[in-house]
N, CA, C and O atoms as a GROMACS GRO file, in nm:
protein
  372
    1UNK      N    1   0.085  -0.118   0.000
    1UNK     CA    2   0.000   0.000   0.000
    1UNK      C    3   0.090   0.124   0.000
    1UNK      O    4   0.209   0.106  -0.026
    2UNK      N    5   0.058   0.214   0.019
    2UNK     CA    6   0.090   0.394  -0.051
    2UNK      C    7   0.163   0.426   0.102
    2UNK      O    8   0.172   0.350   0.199
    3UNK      N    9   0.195   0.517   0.091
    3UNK     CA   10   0.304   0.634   0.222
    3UNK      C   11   0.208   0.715   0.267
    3UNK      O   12   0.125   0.758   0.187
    4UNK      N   13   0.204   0.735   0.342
    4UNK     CA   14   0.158   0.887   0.397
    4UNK      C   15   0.253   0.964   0.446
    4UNK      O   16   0.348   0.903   0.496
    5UNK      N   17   0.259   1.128   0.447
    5UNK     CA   18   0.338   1.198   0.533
    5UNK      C   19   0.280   1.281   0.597
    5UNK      O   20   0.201   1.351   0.534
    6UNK      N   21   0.298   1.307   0.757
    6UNK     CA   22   0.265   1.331   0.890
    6UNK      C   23   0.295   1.463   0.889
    6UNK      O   24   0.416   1.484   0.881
    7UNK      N   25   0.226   1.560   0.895
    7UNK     CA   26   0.225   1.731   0.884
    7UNK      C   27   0.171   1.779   0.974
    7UNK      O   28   0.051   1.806   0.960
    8UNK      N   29   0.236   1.808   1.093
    8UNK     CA   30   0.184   1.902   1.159
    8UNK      C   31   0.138   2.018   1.167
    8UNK      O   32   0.229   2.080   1.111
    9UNK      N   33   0.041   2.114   1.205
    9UNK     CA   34  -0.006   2.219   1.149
    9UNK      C   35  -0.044   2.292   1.284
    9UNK      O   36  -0.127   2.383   1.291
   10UNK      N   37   0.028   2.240   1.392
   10UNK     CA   38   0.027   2.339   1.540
   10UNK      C   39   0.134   2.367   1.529
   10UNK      O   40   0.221   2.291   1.488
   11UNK      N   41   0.149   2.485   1.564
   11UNK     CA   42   0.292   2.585   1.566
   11UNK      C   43   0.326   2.617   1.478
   11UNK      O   44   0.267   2.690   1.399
   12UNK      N   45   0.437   2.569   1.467
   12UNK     CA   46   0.525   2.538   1.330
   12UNK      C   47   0.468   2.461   1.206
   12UNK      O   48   0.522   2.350   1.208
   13UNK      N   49   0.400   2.470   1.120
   13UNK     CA   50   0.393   2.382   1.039
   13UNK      C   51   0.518   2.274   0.948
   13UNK      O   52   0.625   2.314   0.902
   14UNK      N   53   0.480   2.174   0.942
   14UNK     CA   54   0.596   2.135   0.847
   14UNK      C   55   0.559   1.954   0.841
   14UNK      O   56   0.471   1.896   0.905
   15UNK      N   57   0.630   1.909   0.770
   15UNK     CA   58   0.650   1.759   0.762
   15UNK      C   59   0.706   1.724   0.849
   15UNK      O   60   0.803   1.791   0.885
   16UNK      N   61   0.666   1.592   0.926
   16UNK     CA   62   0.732   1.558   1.052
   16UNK      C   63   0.766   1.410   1.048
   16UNK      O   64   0.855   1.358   1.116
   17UNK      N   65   0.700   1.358   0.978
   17UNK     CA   66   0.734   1.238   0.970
   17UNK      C   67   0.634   1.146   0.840
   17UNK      O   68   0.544   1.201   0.777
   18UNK      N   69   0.671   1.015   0.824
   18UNK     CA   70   0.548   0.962   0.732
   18UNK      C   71   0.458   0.816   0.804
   18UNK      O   72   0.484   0.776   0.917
   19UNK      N   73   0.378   0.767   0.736
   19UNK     CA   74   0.351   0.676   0.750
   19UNK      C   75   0.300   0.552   0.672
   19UNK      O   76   0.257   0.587   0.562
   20UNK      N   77   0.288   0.384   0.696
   20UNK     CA   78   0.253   0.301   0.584
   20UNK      C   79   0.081   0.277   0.616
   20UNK      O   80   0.022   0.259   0.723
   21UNK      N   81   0.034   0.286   0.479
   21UNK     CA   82  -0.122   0.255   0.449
   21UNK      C   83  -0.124   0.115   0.504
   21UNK      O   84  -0.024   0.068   0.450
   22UNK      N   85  -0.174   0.022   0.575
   22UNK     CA   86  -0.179  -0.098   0.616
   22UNK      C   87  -0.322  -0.184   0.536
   22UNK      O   88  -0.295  -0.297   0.494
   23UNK      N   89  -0.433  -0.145   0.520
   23UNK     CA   90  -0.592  -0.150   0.492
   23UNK      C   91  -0.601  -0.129   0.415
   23UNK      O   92  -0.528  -0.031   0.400
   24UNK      N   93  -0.668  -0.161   0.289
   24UNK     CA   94  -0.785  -0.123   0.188
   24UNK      C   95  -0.844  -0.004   0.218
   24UNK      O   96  -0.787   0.034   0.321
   25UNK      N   97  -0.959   0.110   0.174
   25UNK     CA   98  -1.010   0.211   0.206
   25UNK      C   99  -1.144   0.140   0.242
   25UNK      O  100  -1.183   0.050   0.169
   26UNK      N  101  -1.212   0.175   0.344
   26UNK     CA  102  -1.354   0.143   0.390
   26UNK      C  103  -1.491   0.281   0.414
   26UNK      O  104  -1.422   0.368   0.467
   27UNK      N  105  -1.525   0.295   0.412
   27UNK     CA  106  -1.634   0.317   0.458
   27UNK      C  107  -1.647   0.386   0.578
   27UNK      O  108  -1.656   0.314   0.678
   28UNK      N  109  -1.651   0.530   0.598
   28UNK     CA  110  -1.619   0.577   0.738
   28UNK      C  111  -1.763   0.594   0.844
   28UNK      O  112  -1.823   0.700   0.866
   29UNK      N  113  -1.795   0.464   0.897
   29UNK     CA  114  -1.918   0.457   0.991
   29UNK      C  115  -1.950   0.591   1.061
   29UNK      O  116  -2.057   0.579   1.120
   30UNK      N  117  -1.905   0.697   1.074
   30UNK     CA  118  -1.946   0.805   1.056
   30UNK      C  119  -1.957   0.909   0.978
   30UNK      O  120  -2.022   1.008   1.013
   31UNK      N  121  -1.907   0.903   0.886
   31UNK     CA  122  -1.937   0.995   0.757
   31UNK      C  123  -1.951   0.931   0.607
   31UNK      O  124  -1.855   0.885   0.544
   32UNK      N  125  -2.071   0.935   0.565
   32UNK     CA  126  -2.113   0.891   0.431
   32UNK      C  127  -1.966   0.904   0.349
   32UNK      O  128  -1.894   0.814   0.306
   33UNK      N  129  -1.951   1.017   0.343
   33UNK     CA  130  -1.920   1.122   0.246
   33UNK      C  131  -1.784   1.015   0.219
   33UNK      O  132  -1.763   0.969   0.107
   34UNK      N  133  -1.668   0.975   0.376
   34UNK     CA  134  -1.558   0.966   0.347
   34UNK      C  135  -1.518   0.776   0.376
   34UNK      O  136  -1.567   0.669   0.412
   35UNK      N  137  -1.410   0.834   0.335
   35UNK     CA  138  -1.327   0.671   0.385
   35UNK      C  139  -1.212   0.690   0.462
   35UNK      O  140  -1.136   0.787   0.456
   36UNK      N  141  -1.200   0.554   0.560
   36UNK     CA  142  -1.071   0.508   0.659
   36UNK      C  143  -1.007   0.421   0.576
   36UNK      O  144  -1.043   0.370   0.470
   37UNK      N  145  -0.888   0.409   0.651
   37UNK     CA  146  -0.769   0.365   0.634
   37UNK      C  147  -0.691   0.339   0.780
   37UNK      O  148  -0.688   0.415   0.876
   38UNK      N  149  -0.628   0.202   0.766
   38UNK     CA  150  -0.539   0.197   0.915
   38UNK      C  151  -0.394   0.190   0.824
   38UNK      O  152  -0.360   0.136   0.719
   39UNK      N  153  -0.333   0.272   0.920
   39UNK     CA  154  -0.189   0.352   0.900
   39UNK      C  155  -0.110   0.261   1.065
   39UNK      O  156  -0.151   0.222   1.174
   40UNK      N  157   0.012   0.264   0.991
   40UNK     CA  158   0.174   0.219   1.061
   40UNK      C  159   0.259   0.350   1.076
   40UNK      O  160   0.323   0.406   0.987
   41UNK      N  161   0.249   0.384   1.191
   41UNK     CA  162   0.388   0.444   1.186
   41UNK      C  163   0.510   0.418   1.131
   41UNK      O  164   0.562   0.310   1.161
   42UNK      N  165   0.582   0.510   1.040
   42UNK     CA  166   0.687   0.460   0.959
   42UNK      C  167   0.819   0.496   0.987
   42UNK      O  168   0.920   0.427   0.978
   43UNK      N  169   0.803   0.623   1.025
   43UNK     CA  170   0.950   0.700   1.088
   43UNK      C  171   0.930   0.864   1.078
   43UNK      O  172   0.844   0.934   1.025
   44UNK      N  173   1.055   0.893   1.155
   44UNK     CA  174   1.015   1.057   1.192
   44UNK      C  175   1.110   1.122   1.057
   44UNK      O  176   1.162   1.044   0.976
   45UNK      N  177   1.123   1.249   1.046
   45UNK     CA  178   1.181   1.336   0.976
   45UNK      C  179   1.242   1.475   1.058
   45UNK      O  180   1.192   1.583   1.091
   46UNK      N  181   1.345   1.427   1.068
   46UNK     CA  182   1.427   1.475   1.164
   46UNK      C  183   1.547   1.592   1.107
   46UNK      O  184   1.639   1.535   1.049
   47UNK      N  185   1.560   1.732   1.113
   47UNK     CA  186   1.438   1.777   1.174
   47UNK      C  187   1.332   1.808   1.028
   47UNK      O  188   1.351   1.786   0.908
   48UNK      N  189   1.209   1.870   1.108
   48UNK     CA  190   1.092   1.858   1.023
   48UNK      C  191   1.157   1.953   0.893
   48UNK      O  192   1.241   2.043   0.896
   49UNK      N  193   1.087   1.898   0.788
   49UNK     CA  194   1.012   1.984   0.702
   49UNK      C  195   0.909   2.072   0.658
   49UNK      O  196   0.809   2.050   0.590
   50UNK      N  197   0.978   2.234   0.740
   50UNK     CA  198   0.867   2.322   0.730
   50UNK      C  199   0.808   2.394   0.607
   50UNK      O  200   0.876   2.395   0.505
   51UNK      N  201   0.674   2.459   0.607
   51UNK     CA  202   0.592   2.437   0.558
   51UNK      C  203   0.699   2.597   0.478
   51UNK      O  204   0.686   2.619   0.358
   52UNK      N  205   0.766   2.661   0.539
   52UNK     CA  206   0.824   2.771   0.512
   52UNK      C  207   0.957   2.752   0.370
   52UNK      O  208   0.983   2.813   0.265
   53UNK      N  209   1.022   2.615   0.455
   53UNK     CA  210   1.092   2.552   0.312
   53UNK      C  211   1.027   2.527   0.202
   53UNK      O  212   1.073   2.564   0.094
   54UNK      N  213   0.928   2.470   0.210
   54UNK     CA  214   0.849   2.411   0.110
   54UNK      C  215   0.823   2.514   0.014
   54UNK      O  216   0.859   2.501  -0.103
   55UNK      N  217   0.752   2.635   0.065
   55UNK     CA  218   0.736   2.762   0.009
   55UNK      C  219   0.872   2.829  -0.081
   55UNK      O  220   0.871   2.863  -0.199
   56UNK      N  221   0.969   2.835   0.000
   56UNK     CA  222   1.117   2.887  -0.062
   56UNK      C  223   1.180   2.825  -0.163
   56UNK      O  224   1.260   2.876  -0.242
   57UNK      N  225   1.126   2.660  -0.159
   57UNK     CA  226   1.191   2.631  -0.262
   57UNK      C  227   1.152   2.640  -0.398
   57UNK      O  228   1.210   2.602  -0.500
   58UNK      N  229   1.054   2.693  -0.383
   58UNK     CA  230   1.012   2.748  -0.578
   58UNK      C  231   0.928   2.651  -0.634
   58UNK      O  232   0.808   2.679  -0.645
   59UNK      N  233   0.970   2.540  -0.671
   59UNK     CA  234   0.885   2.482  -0.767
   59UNK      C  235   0.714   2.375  -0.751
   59UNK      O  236   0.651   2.300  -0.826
   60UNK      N  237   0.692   2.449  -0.553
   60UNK     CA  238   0.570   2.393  -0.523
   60UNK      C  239   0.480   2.444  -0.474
   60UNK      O  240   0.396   2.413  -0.389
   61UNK      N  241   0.522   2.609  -0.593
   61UNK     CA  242   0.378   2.705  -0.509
   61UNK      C  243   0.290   2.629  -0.586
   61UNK      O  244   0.367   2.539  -0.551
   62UNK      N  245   0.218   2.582  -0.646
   62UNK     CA  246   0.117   2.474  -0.685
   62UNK      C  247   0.044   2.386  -0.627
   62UNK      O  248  -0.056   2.334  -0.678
   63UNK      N  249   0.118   2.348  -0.450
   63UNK     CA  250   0.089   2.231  -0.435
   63UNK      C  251  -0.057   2.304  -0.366
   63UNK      O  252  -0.072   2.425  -0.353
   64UNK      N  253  -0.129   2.229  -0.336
   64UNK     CA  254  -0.266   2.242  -0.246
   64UNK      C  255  -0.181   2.278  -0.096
   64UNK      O  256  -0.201   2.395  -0.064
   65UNK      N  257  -0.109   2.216  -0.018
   65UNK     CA  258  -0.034   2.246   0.087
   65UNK      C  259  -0.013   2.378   0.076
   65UNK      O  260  -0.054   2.438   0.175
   66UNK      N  261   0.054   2.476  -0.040
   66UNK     CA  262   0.098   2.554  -0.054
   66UNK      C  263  -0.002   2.719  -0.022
   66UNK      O  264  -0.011   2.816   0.054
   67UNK      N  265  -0.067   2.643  -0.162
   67UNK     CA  266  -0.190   2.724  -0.123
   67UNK      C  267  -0.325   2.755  -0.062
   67UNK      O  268  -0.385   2.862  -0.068
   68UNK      N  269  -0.360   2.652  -0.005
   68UNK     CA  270  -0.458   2.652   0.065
   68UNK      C  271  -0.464   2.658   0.208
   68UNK      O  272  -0.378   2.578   0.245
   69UNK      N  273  -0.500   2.692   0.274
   69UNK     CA  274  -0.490   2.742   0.452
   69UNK      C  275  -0.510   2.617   0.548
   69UNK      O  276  -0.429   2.576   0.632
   70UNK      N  277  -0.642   2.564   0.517
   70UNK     CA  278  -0.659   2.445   0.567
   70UNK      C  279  -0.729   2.347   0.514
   70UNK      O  280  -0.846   2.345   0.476
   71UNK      N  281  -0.625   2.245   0.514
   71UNK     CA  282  -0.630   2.117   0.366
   71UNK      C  283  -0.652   1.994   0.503
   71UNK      O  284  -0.596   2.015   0.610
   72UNK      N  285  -0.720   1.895   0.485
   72UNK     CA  286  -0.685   1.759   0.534
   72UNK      C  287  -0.638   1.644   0.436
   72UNK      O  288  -0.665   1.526   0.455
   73UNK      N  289  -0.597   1.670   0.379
   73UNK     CA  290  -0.518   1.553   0.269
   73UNK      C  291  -0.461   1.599   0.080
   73UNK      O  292  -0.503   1.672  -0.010
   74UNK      N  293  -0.425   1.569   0.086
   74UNK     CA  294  -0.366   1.596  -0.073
   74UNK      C  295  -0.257   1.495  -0.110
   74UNK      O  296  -0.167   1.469  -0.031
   75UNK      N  297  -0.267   1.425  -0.262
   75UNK     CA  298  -0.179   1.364  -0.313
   75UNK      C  299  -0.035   1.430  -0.351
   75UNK      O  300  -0.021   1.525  -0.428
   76UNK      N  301   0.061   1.369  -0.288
   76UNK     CA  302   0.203   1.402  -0.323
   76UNK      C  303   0.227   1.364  -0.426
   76UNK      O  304   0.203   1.246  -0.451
   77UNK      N  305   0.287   1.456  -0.537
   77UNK     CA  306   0.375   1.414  -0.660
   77UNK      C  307   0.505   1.378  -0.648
   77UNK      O  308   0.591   1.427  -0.575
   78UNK      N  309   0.516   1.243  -0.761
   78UNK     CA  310   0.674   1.202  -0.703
   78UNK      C  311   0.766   1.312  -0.710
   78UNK      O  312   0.869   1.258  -0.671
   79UNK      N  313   0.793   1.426  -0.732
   79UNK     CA  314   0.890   1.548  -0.766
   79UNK      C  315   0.920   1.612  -0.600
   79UNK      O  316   1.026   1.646  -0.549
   80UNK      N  317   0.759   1.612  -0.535
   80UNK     CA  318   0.747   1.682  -0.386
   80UNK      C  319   0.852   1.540  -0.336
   80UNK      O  320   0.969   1.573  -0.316
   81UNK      N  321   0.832   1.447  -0.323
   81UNK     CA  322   0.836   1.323  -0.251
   81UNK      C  323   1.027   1.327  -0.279
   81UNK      O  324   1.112   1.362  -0.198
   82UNK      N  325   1.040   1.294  -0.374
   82UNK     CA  326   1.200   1.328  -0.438
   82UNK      C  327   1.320   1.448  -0.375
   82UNK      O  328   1.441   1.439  -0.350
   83UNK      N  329   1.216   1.564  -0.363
   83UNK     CA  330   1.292   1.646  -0.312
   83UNK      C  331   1.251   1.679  -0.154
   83UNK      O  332   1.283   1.788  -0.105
   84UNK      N  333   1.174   1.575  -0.072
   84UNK     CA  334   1.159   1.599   0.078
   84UNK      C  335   1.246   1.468   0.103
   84UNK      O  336   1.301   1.484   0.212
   85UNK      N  337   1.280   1.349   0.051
   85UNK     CA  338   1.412   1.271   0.085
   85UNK      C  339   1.518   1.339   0.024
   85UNK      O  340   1.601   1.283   0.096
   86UNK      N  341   1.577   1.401  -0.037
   86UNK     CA  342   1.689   1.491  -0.069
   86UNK      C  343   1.718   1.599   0.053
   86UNK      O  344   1.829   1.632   0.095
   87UNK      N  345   1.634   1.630   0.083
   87UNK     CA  346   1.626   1.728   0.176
   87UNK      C  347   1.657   1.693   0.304
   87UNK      O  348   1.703   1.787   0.369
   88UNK      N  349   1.646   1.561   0.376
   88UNK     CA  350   1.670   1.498   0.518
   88UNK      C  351   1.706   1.362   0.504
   88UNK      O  352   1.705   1.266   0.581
   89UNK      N  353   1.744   1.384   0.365
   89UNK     CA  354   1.866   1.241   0.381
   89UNK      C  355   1.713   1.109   0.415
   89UNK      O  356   1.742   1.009   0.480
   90UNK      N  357   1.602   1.123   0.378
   90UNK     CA  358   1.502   1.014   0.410
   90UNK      C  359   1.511   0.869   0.343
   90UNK      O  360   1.506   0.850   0.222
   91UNK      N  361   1.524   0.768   0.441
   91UNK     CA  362   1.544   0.655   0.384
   91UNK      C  363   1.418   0.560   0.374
   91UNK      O  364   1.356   0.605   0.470
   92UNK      N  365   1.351   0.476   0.331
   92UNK     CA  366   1.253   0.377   0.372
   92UNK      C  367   1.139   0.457   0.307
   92UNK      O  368   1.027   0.415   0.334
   93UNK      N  369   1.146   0.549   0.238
   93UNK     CA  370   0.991   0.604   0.170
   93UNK      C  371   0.968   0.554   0.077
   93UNK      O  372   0.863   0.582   0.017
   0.00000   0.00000   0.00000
């Protein structure tokens, strides 16, 4: 299954770590609308990837992260993904 990455959005914003999709998508017994997923902790990102880098580095004012204030999910392009292991030396993504 797929990665997730762990973004904190108290304080500091930034990437903090990721995680592994474990589940199929189901059916969220409380909301029609959405679906769950059970997630593995995968490892931290040390230190984070703030939301301020992300911005500076140019080629991801595009992303939904970027521009939008408050997002609960968005697909990473392999290019974001490429250059946040370049960035902290990330192994296992």
């Amino acid at each position: 299954m797929g990665a997730i990455f762990i973004y904190h959005s108290g304080g500091e914003s930034a990437v903090a770590g990721w995680a592994q999709v474990k589940s199929p998508p189901r059916d969220d017994p409380n909301s029609p609308r959405s679906a769950v997923v059970d997630l593995a902790f995968a490892g931290r990102i040390a230190p984070p990837v703030t939301l301020k880098e992300i911005k500076d580095s140019g080629p991801f004012s595009d992303l939904a992260l970027v521009r939008q204030g408050r997002l609960s999910t968005m697909e990473a392009p392999p290019e974001f993904v490429a250059w946040l292991r370049k960035q902290r030396n990330v192994r296992g993504l």
